[in-house]
Residue frames as qw, qx, qy, qz and C-alpha x, y, z in Angstrom:
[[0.414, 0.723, 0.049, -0.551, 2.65, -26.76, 41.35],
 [0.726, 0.242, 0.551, 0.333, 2.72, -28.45, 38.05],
 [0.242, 0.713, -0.218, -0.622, 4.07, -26.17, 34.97],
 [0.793, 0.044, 0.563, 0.228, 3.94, -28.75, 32.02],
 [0.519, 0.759, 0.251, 0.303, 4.48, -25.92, 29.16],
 [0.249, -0.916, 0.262, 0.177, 7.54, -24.50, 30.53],
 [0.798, 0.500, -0.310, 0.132, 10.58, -24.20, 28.99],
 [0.594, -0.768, 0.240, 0.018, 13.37, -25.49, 30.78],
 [0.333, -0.442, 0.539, 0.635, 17.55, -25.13, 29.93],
 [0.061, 0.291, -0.547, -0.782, 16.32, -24.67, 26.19],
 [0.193, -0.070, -0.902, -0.380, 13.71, -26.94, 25.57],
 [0.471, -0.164, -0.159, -0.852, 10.16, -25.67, 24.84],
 [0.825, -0.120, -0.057, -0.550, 7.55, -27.79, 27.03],
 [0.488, 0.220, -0.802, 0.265, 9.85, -29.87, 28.80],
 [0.655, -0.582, -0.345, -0.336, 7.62, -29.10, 32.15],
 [0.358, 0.168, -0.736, 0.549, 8.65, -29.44, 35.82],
 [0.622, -0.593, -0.509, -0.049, 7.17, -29.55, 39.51],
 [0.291, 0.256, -0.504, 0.772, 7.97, -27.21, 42.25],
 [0.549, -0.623, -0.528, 0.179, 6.76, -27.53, 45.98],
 [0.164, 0.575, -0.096, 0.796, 6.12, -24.53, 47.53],
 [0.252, -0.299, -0.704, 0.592, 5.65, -24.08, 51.37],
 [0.111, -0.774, -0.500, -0.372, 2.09, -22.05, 51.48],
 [0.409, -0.770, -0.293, 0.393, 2.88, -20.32, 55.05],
 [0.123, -0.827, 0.262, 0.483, 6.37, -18.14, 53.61],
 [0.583, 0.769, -0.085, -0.251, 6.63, -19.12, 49.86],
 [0.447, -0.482, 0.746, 0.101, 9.48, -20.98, 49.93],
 [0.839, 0.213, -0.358, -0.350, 10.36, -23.79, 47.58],
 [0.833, -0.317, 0.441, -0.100, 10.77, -27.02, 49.11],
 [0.785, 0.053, 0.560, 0.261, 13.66, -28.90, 47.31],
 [0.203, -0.332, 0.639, 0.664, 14.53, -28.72, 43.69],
 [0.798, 0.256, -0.107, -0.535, 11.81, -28.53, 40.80],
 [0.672, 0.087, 0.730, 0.091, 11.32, -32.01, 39.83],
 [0.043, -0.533, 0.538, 0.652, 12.32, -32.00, 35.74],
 [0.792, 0.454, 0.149, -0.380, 10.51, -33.37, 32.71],
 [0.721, -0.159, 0.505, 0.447, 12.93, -35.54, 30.16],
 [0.346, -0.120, 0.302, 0.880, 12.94, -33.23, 27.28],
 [0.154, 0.167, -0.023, -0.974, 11.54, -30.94, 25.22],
 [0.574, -0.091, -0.467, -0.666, 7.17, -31.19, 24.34],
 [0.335, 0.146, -0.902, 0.228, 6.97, -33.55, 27.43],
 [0.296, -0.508, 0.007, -0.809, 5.29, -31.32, 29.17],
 [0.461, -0.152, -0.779, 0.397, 5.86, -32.98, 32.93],
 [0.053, 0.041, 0.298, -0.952, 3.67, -31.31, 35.37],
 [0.370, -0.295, -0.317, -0.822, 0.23, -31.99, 33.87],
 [0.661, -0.621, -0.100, -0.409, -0.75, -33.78, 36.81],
 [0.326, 0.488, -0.549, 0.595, 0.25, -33.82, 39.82],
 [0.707, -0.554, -0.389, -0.205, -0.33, -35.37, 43.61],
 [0.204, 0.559, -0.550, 0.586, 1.13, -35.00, 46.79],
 [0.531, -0.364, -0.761, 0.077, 0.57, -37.02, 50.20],
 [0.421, -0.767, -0.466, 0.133, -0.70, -35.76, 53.66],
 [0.610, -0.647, 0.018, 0.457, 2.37, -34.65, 54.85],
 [0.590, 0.805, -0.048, -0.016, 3.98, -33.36, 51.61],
 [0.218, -0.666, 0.691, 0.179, 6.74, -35.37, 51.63],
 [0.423, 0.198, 0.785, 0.407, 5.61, -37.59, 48.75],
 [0.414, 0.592, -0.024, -0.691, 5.07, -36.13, 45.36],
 [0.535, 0.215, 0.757, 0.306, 3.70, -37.79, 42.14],
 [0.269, 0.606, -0.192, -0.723, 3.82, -36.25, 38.76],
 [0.567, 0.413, 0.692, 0.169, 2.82, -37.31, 35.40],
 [0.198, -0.265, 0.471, 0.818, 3.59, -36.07, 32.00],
 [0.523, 0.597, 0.406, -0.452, 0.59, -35.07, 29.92],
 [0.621, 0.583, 0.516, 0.090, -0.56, -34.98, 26.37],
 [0.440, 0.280, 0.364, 0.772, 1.84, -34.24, 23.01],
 [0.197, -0.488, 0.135, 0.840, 2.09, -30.24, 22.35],
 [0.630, 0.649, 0.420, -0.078, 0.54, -29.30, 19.21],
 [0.218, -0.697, 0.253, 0.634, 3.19, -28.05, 16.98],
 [0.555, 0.635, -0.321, -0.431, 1.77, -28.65, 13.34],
 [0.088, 0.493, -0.819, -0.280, 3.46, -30.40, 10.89],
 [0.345, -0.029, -0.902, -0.258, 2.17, -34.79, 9.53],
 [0.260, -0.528, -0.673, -0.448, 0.08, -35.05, 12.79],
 [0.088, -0.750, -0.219, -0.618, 0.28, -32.48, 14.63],
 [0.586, -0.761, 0.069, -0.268, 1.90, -33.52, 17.78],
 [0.496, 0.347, -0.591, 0.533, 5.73, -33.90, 18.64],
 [0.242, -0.573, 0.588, -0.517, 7.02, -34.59, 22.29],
 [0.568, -0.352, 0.646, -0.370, 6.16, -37.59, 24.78],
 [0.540, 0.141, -0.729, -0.398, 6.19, -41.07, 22.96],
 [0.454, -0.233, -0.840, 0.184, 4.93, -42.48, 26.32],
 [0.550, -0.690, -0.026, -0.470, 2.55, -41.63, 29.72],
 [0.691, -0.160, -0.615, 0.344, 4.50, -42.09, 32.80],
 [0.582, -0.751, -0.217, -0.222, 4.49, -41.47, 36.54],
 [0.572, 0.210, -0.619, 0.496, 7.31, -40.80, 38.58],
 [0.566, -0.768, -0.268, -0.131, 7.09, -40.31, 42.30],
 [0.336, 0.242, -0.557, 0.720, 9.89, -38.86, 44.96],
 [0.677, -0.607, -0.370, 0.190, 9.99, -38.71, 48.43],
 [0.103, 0.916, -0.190, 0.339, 11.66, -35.61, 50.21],
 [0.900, -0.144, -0.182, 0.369, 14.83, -36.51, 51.64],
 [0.298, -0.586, 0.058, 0.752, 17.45, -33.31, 53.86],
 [0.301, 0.641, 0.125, -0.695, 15.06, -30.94, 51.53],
 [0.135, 0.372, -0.726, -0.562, 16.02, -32.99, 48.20],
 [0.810, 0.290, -0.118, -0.496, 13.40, -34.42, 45.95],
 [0.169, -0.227, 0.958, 0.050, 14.78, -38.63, 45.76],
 [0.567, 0.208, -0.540, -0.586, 12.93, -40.72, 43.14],
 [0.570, -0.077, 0.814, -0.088, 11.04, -43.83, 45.21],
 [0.739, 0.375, 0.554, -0.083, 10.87, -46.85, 42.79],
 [0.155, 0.129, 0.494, 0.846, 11.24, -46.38, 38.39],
 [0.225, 0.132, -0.347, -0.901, 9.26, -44.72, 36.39],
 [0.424, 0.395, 0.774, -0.256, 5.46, -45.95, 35.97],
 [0.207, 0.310, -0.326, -0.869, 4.42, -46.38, 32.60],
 [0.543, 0.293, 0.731, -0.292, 1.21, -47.43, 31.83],
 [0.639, 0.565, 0.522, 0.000, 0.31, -48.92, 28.20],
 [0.410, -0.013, 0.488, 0.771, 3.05, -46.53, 26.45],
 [0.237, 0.729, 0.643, 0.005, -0.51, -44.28, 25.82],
 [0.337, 0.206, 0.243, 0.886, 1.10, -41.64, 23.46],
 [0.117, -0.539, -0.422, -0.720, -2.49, -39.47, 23.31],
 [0.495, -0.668, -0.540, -0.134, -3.68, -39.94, 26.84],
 [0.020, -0.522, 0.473, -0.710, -2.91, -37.28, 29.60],
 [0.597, -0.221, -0.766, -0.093, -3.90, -38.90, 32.50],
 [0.415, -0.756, 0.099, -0.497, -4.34, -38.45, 36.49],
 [0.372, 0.082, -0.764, 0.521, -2.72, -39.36, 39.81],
 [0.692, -0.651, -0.040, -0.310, -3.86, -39.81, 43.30],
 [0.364, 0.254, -0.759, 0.476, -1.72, -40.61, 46.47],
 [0.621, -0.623, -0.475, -0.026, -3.24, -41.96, 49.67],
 [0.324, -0.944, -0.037, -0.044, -2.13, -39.90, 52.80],
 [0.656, -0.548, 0.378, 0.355, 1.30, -41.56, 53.81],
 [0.356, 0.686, -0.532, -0.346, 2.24, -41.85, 49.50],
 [0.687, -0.182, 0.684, -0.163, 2.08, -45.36, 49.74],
 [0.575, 0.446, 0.686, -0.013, -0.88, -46.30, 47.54],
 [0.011, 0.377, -0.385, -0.843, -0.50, -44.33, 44.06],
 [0.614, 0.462, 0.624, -0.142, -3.77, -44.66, 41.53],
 [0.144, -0.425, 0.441, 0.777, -3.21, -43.85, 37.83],
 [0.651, 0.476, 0.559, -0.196, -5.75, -43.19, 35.25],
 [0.161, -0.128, 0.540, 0.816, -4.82, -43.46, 31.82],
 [0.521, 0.462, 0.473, -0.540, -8.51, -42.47, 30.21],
 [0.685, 0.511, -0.023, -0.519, -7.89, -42.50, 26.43],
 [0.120, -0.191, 0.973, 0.048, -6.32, -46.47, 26.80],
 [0.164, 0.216, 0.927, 0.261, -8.24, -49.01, 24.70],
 [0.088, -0.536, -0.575, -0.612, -10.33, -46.60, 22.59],
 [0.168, -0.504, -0.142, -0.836, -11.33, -44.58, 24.97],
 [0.711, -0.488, -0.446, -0.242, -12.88, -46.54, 27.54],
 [0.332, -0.743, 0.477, -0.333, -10.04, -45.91, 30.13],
 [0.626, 0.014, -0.617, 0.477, -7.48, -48.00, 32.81],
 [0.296, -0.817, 0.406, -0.282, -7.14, -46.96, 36.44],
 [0.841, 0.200, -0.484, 0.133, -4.33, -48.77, 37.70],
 [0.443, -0.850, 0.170, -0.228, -3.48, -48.82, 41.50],
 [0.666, 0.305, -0.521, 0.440, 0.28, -49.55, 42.78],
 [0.522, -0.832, -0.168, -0.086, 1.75, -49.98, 46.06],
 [0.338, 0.664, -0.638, 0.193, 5.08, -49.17, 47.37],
 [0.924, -0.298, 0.233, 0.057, 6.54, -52.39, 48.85],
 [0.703, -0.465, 0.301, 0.446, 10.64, -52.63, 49.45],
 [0.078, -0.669, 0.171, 0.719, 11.32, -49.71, 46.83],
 [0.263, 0.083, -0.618, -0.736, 9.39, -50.20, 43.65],
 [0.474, 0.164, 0.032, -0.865, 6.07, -50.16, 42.68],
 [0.175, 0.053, 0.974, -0.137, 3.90, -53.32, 42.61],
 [0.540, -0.148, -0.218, -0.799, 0.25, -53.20, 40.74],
 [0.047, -0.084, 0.927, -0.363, -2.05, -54.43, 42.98],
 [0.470, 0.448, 0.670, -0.361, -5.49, -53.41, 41.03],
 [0.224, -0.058, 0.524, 0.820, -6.99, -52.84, 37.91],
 [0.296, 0.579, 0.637, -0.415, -9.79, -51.10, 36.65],
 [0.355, 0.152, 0.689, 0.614, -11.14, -51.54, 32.90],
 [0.340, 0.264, 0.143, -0.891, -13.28, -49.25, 31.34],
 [0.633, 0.312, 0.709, -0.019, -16.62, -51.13, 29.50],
 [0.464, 0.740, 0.480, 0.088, -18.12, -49.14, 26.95],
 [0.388, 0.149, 0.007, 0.910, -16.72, -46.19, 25.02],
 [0.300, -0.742, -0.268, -0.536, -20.17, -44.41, 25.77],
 [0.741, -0.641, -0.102, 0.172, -18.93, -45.08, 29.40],
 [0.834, -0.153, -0.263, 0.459, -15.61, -44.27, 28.90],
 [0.347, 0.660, -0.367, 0.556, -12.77, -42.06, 29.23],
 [0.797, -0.491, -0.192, 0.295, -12.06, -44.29, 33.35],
 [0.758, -0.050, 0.024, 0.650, -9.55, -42.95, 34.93],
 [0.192, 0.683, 0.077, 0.701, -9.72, -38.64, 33.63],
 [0.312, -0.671, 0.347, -0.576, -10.27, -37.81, 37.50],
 [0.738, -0.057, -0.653, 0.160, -9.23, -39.57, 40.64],
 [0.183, -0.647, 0.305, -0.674, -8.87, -39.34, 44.14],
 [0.631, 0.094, -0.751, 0.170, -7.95, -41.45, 46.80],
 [0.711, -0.698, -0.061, 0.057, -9.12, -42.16, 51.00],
 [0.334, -0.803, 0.485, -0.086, -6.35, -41.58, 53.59],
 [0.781, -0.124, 0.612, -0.005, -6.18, -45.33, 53.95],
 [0.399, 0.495, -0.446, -0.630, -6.17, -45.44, 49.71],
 [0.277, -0.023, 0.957, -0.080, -8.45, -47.95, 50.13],
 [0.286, 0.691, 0.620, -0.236, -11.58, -46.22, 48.52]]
């Protein structure tokens, strides 16, 4: 469950992630934290077959007034963990695609959490990125890319979703 407008130890819209076991409510692990405050971690959010890989992504600047109107994230990234004796364990860095200050974006994981797809939709004017990584000997590896054409076509990348195989 993504919460990307929570505050968390003081700081307004800092976001987090917490796996919950559906059968007896439980949380699995530790939330998974946002880096500070307006960050708002949580806005999207994947998980594999087995839910022992989660991928989160930090979403679009807060509005909070002021020159232009949005303070917090100066970047889109992706982090991913793997559940290790019930603890959340970061596989790989951070995935940040194009530094895209404005763009909230989406995730996908294939079944096992391998394959990870990331759309950044309001990269180059609008037209979108999806960008597909695999894990391979603990860090992330792009292995496709997909440009949006037109801006009438664009905004690639705002939804995703991935085969078992995250081949399709």
């Amino acid at each position: 469950v993504g919460r990307p407008d929570a505050t968390v130890g003081g700081s307004g819209r800092k976001g987090f992630v917490r796996v919950v076991d559906i059968d007896d409510s439980t949380t699995i692990g530790s939330d998974i934290v946002g880096y500070g405050g307006n960050d708002r971690f949580g806005a999207s959010v994947a998980i594999n077959k087995t839910g022992t890989v989660i991928a989160a992504a930090n979403g679009s600047p807060a509005w909070t007034g002021g020159h232009n109107g949005y303070s917090g994230a100066s970047r889109f990234y992706v982090r991913v963990f793997g559940l290790s004796n019930n603890s959340w364990v970061q596989m790989g860095s951070d995935i940040e695609d194009a530094g895209q200050i404005y763009s909230e974006g989406s995730i996908a994981l294939n079944d096992d959490g391998t394959i990870l797809a990331v759309g950044t939709p309001g990269e180059d004017t609008r037209k979108g990125k999806v960008r597909m990584y695999s894990y391979i000997s603990g860090s992330w590896s792009l292995i496709k890319q997909f440009d949006g054409v037109t801006e009438t076509e664009g905004m690639l990348g705002e939804a995703l979703a991935l085969t078992g195989e995250g081949n399709r």
